[in-house]
C-alpha positions as CSV (number, residue, x, y, z in Angstrom):
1,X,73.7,-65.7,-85.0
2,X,71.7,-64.6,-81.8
3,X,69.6,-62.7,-80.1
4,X,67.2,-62.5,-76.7
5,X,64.3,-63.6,-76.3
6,X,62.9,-60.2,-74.6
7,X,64.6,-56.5,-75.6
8,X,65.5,-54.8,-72.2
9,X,65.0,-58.2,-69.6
10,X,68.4,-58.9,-68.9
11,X,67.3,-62.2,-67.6
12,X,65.4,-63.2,-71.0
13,X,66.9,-66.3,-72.6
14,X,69.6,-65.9,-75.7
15,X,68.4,-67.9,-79.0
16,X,71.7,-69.1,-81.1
17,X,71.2,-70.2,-84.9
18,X,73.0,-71.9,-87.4
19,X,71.4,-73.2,-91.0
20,X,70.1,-76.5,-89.2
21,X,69.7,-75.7,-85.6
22,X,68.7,-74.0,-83.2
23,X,69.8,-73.5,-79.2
24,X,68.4,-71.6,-76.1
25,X,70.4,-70.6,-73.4
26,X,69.4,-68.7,-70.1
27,X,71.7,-67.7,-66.9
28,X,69.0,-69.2,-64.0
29,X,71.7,-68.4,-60.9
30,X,69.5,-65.7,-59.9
31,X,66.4,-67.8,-59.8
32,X,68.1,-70.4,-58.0
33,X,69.3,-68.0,-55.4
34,X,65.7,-66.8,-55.1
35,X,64.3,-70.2,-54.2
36,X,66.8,-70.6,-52.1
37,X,66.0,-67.9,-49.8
38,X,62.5,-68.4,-50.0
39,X,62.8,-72.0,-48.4
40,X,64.4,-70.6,-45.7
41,X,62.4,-68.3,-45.3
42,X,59.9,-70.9,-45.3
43,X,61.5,-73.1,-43.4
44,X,61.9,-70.7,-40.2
45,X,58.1,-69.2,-40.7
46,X,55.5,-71.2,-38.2
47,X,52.9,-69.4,-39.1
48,X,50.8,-71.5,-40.6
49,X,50.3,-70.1,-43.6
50,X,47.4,-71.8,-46.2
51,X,49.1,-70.4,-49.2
52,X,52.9,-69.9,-50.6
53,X,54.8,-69.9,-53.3
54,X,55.6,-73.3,-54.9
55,X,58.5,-73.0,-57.3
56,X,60.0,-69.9,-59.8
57,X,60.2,-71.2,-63.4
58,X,62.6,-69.3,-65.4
59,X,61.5,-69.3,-69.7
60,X,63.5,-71.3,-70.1
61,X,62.7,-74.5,-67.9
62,X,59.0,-73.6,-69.3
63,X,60.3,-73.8,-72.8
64,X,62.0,-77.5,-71.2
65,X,58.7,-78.4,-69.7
66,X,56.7,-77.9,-72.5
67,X,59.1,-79.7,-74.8
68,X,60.1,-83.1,-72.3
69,X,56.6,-83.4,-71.1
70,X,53.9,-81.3,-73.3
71,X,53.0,-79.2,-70.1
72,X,52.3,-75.9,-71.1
73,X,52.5,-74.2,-67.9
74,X,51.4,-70.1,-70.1
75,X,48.1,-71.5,-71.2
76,X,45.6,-69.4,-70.5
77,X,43.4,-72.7,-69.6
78,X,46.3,-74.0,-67.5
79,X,45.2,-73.4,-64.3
80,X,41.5,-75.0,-65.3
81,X,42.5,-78.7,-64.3
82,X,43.9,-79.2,-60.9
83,X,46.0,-82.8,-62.9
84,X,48.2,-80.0,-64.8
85,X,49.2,-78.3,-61.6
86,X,49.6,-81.8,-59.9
87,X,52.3,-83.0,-63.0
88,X,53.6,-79.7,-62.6
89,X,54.8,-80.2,-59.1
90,X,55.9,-84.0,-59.6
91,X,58.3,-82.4,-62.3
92,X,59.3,-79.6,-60.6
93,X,60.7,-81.6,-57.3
94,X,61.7,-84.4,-59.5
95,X,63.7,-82.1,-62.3
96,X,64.4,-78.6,-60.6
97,X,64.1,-79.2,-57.0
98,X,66.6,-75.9,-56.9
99,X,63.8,-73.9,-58.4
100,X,61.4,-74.6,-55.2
101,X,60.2,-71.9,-53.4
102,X,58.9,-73.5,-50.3
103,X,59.9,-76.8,-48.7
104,X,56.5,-78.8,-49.7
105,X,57.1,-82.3,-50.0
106,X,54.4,-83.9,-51.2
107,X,52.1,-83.7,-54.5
């Protein structure tokens, strides 16, 4: 048995069932390709700019995070301590470089 996670969001995530288990699945090609194109974009802008985009993080790679590492990156106190967003990144470029938005190196 299955069923997405969001009515209507074709790129919500797909839950599968059995009696014992269960199993999320999501298609994250078009976040990829996002990120892609925003690190080029990135990479060919010299303007200087103080403030981009860091990653995209489909559900699912939330749900991941959460899980592997007990980051809960939809808490409403998330943002609250700068450590969070600092793990954050370190998992993000160590995990799901692909999912980068900009070409930022370092932590």
């Amino acid at each position: 048995m299955g069923f997405k996670s969001q009515d209507g969001n074709q790129r919500s995530f797909t839950v599968s069932t059995d009696e014992k288990d269960f199993k999320l699945e999501q298609d994250v090609s078009a976040y990829k390709e996002y990120a892609a194109l925003q690190r080029e974009a990135d990479s060919i802008s010299h303007n200087g700019r103080a403030y981009r985009s860091f990653a995209i993080l489909p559900d699912i790679v939330a749900i991941d995070i959460l899980t592997k590492y007990g980051l809960d990156v939809h808490a409403q106190e998330f943002m609250d301590n700068p450590a969070n967003l600092i793990k954050l990144k370190k998992i993000i470029m160590s995990d799901y470089p692909l999912l980068m938005t900009s070409n930022i190196k370092k932590v």
